[in-house]
Backbone as JSON Lines, residues from 0, in Angstrom:
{"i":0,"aa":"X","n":[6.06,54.32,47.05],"ca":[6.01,54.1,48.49],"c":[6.58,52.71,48.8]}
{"i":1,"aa":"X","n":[7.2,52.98,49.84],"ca":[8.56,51.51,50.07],"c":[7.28,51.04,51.11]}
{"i":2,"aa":"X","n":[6.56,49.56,50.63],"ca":[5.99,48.53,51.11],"c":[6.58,47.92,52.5]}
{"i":3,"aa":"X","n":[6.22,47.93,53.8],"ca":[6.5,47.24,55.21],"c":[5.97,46.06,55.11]}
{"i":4,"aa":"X","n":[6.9,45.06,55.6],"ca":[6.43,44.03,56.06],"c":[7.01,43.56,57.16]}
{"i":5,"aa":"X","n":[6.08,43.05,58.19],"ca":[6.55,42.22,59.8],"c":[6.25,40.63,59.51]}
{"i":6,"aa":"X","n":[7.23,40.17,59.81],"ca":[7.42,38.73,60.1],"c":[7.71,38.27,60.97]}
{"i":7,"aa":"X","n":[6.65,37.24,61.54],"ca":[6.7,36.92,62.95],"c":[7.03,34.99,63.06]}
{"i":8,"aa":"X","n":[7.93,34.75,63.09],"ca":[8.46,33.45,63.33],"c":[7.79,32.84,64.6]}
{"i":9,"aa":"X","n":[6.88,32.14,64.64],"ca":[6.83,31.68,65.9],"c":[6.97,30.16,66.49]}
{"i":10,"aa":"X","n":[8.03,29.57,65.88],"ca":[8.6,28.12,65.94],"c":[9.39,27.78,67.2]}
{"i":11,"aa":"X","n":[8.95,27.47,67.84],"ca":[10.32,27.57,69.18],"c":[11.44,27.28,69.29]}
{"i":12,"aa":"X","n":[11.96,26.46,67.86],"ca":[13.33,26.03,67.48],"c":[13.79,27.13,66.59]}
{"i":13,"aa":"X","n":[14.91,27.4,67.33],"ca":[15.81,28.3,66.31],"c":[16.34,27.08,65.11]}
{"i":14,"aa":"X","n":[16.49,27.64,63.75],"ca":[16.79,26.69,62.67],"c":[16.12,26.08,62.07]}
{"i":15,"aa":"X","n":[15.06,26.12,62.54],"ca":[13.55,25.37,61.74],"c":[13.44,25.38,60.26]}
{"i":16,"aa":"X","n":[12.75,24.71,60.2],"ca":[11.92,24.8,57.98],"c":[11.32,26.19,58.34]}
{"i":17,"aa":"X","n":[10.46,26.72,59.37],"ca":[10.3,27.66,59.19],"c":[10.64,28.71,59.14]}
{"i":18,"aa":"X","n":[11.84,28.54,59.7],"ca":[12.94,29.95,59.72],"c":[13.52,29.99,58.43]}
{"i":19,"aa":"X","n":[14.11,28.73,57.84],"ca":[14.53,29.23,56.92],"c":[13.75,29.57,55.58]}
{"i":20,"aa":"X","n":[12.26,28.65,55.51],"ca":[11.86,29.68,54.62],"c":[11.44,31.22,55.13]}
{"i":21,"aa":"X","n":[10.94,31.53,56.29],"ca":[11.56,33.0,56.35],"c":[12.4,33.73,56.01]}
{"i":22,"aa":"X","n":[13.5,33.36,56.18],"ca":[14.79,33.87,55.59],"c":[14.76,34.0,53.77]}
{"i":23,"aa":"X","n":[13.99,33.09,53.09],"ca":[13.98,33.41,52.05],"c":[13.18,33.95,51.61]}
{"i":24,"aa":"X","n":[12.1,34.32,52.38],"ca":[10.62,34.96,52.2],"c":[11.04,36.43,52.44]}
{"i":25,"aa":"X","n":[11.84,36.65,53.09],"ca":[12.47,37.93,53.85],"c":[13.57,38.55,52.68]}
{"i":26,"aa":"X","n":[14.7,37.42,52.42],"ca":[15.54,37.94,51.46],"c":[14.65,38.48,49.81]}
{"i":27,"aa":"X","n":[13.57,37.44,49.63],"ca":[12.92,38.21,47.9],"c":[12.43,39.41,48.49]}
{"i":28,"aa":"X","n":[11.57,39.62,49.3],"ca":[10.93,40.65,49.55],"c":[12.02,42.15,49.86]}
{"i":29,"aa":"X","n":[13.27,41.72,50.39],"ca":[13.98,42.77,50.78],"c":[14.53,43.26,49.27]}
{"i":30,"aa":"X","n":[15.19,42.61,48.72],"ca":[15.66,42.72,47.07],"c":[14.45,43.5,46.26]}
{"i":31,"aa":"X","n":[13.0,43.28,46.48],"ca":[11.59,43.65,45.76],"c":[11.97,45.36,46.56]}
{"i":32,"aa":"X","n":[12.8,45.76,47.6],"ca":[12.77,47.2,48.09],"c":[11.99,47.14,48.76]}
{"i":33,"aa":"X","n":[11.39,46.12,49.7],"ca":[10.6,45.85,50.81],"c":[11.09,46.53,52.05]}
{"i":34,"aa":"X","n":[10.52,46.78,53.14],"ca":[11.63,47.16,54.28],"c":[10.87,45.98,55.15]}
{"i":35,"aa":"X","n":[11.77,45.09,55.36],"ca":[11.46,44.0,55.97],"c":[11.39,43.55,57.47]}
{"i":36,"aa":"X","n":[11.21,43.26,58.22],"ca":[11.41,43.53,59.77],"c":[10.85,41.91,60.33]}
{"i":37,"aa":"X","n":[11.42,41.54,61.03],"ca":[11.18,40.43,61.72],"c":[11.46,39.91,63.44]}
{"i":38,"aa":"X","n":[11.03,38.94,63.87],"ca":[10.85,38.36,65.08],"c":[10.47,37.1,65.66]}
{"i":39,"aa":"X","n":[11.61,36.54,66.34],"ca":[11.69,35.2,66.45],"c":[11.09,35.09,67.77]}
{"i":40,"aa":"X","n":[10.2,33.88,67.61],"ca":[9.96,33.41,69.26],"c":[11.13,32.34,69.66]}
{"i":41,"aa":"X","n":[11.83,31.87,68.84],"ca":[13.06,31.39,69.71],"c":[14.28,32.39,69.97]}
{"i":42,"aa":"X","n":[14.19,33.24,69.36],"ca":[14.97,34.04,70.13],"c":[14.82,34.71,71.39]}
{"i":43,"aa":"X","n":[13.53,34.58,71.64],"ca":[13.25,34.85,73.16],"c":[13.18,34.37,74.16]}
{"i":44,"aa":"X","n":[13.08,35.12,75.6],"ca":[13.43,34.42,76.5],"c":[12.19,35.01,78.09]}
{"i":45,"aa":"X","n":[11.15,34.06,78.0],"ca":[9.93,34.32,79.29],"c":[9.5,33.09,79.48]}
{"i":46,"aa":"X","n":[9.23,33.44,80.59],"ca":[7.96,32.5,81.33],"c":[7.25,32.3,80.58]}
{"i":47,"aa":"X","n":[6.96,30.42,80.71],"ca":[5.66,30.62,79.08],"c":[4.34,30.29,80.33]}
{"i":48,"aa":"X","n":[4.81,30.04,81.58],"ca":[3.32,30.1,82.53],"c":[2.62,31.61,82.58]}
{"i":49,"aa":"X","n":[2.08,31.98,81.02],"ca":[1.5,32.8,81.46],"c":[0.34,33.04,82.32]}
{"i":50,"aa":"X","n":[0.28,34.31,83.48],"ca":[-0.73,33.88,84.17],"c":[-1.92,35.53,83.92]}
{"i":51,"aa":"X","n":[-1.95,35.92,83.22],"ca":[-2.54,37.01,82.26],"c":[-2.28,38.24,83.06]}
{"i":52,"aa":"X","n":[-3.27,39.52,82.41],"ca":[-2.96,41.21,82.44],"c":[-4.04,41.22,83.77]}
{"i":53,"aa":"X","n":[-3.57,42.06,84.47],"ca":[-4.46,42.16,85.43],"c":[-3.99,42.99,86.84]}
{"i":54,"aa":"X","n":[-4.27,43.76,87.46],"ca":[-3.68,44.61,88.73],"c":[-3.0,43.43,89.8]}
{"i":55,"aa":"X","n":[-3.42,42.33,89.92],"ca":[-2.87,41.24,90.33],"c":[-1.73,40.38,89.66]}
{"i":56,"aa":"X","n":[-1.65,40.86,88.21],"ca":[-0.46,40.1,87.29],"c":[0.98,40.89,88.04]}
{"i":57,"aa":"X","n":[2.08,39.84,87.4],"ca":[3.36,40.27,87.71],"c":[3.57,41.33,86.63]}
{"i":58,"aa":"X","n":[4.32,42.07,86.67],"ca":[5.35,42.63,85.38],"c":[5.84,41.68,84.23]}
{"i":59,"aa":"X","n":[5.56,42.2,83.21],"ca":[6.0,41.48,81.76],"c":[7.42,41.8,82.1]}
{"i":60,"aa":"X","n":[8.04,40.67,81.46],"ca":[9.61,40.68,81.67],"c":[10.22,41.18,80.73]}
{"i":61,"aa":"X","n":[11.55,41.37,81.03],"ca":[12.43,42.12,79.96],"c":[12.26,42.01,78.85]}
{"i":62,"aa":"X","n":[12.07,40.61,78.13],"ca":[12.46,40.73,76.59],"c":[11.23,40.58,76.43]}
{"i":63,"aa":"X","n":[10.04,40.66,77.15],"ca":[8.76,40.84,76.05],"c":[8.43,42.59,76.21]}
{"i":64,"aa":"X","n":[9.5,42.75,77.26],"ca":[8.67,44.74,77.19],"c":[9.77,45.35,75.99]}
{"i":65,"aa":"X","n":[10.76,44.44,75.78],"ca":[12.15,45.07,74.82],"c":[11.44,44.89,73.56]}
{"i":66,"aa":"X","n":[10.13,43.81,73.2],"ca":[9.94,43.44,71.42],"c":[8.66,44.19,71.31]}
{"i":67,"aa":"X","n":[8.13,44.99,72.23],"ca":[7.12,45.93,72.23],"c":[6.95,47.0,70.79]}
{"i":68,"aa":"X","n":[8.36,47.04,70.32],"ca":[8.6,47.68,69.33],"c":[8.94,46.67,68.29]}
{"i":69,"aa":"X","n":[9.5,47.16,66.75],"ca":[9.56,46.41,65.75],"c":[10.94,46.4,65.88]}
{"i":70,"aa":"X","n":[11.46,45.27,65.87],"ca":[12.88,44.77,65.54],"c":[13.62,45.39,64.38]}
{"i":71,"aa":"X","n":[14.88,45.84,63.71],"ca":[15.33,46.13,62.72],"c":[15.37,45.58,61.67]}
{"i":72,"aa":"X","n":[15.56,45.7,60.57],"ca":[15.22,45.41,59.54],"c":[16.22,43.63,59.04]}
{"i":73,"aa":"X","n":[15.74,42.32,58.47],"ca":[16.44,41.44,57.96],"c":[17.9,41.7,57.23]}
{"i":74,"aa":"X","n":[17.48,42.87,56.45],"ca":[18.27,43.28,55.34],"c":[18.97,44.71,56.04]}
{"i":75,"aa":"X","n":[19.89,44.99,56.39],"ca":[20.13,46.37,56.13],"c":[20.27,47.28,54.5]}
């Protein structure tokens, strides 16, 4: 059984120490036949005034209703 793993970057700088050890945390694991999947919070783009869930809240915006799902895989 091919092992999932989600990786969730949440550094607000794209290029970080933490990205790139992601990237290498991502590349052993993909090589191990991992199916690897990941997600950057600098790659995104919202309002960080969140003002919470509620019949009175606005609509979640595009790219947080687009990462609702799992991103494709590091590795193809």
């Amino acid at each position: 059984m091919t092992k999932r793993v989600f990786v969730w970057v949440a550094h607000p700088k794209a290029g970080s120490l933490c990205a790139a050890m992601t990237d290498s945390y991502g590349d052993g694991l993909a090589q191990s036949g991992a199916d690897v999947r990941r997600m950057d919070l600098a790659d995104m783009s919202f309002d960080l005034n969140f003002e919470g869930y509620g019949p009175d809240s606005p609509p979640l915006e595009a790219d947080l209703l687009g990462r609702r799902t799992l991103p494709g895989p590091i590795i193809s």
